[in-house]
Each structure stands twice: as C-alpha cells, then as structure tokens.
N, C-alpha and C positions, 0 to 999 in steps of 0.2 A: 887255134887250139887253146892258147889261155885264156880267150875269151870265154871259149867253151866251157872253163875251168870255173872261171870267175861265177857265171851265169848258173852254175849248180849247184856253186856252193851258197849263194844267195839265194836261190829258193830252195834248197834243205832247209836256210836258217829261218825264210818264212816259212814253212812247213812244219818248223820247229816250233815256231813261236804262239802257230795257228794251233796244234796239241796242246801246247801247257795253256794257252790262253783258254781252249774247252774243257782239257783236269779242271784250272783253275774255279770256272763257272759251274762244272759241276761240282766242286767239292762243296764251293759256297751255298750253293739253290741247294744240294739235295742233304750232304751231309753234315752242313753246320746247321741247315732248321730243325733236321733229327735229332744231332745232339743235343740242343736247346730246350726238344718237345722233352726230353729225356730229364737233360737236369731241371727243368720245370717239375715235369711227372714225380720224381722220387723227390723232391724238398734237396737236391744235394748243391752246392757249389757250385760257379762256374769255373774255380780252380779244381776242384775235385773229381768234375766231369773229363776235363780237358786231360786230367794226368793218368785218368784210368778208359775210359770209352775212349777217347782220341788215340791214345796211346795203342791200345788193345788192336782199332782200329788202323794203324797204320804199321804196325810189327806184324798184322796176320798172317801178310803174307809169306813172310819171313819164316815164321814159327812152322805153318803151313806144308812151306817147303822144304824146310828142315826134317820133319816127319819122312816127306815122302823119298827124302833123299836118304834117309836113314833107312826105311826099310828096303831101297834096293840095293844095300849094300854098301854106301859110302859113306862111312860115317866121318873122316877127314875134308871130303869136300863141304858136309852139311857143318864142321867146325869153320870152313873158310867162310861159308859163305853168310854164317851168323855174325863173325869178325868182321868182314867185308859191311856189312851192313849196320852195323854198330858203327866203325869208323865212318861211313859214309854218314849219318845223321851227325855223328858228333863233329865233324869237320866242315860238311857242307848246310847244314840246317842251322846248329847252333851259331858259325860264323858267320851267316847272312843274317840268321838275325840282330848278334852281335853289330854288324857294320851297318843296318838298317835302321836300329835301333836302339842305340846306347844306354845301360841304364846300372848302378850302382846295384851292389848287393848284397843283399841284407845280413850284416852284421850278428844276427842273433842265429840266422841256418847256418852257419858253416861254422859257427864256435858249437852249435850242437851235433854237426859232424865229428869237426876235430874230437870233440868228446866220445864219441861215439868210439872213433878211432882207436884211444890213448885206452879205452875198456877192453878193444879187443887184444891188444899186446898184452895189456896187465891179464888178462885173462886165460890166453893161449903163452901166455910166458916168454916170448919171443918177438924177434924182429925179423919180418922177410924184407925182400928187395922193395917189392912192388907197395907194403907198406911204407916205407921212408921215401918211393916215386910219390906216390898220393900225397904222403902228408908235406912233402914240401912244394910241390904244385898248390895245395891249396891253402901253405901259407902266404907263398907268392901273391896267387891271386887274389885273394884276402887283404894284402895287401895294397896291394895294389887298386882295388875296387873301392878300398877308405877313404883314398887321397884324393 
C-alpha cells in the first residue's frame, strides 16, 4: 500500500511538471512573440510593455473574476480572492525571482517613493498604521539593497 502511495505521488509530480513545462512553452511561443510584435508596433519600451500588457495580461483573470463574483452577489469572497491573489504574486513570483535572481535596487525609485510617501501625510495631515508598515519596510529594504 505505500508503495502504492509512493507510485502516485510521483507521477502527479511528473504530471505536474509535464503542465507547467507546456504553460511554460506556450507562454514563451505564443505570448512573449506577441508582446514583442506589440512593443515593436507602438515605439514603446521593453520595460513599459512588460509593466502594463504583461501585467494587464496576467491580472485578467483575476479582475475578470472578480466582476463575475460580484455580480452574483459576493462581494467579500471577490475581496478575498483579489487579496488571495496579490499575496500570491508578491510572495511566490516576486521571491522566486528574488532567489533566482539577485540584483540591487536602484537607489533613485524608492527615494522617489519615500517621497512620494512623506507628500501624502503632509497632505492628508496624518499618520495611519499601514503608512509607518510601508514606510519602514521600505527603509529597511533600501537598506539593506545598498550594502
């Protein structure tokens, strides 16, 4: 019987492997030559492309189904499940690529945040929580990214 066990759960994980490995090929073949044709076509960046068609592209479905979960009436599950899916990218996409891929970061974006930051308190007159979360998170890591 744990053989039996053993035997399944190794080929789930090559059945696992054998999907991501075809997502993979087709994102590459079909939807990285489109966005390419794209930011060709309009004169735009490949940073520009990437942050807004990629983007748009891999939130749709998210957004999508937020829609359709709101009109039948649940508007709490369609908050979980755009939470759900924001920590899911920020935690498993940003950290793989973080451990795949090491790289500093740039000094001159996150003092134009911070900035960014310190206008909207002088602005809104106040301090919340989740402002003083942010802003010391990203002096942390600002820190930390220098050294």
């Amino acid at each position: 019987m744990e053989n039996a066990k053993f035997t399944g759960v190794v080929l789930l994980a090559i059945w696992l492997f054998l999907l991501f490995s075809t997502m993979g090929i087709a994102a590459s073949e079909i939807f990285c030559a489109n966005l390419a044709y794209i930011w060709h076509s309009l004169g735009i960046s490949e940073n520009i492309a990437g942050a807004t068609f990629l983007a748009f592209g891999s939130g749709a479905p998210d957004v999508f189904n937020t829609f359709a979960v709101m009109k039948a009436g649940s508007g709490s599950l369609a908050v979980r499940e755009l939470l759900g899916a924001t920590l899911f990218i920020v935690a498993a996409i940003l950290g793989s690529i973080a451990i795949v891929r090491p790289s500093k970061s740039p000094t001159r974006v996150f003092s134009r945040c911070l900035r960014f930051r310190r206008f909207h308190v002088l602005y809104n007159g106040h301090w919340n929580i989740e402002f003083i979360r942010i802003f010391c998170l990203d002096r942390v890591h600002f820190m930390l990214s220098t050294f």
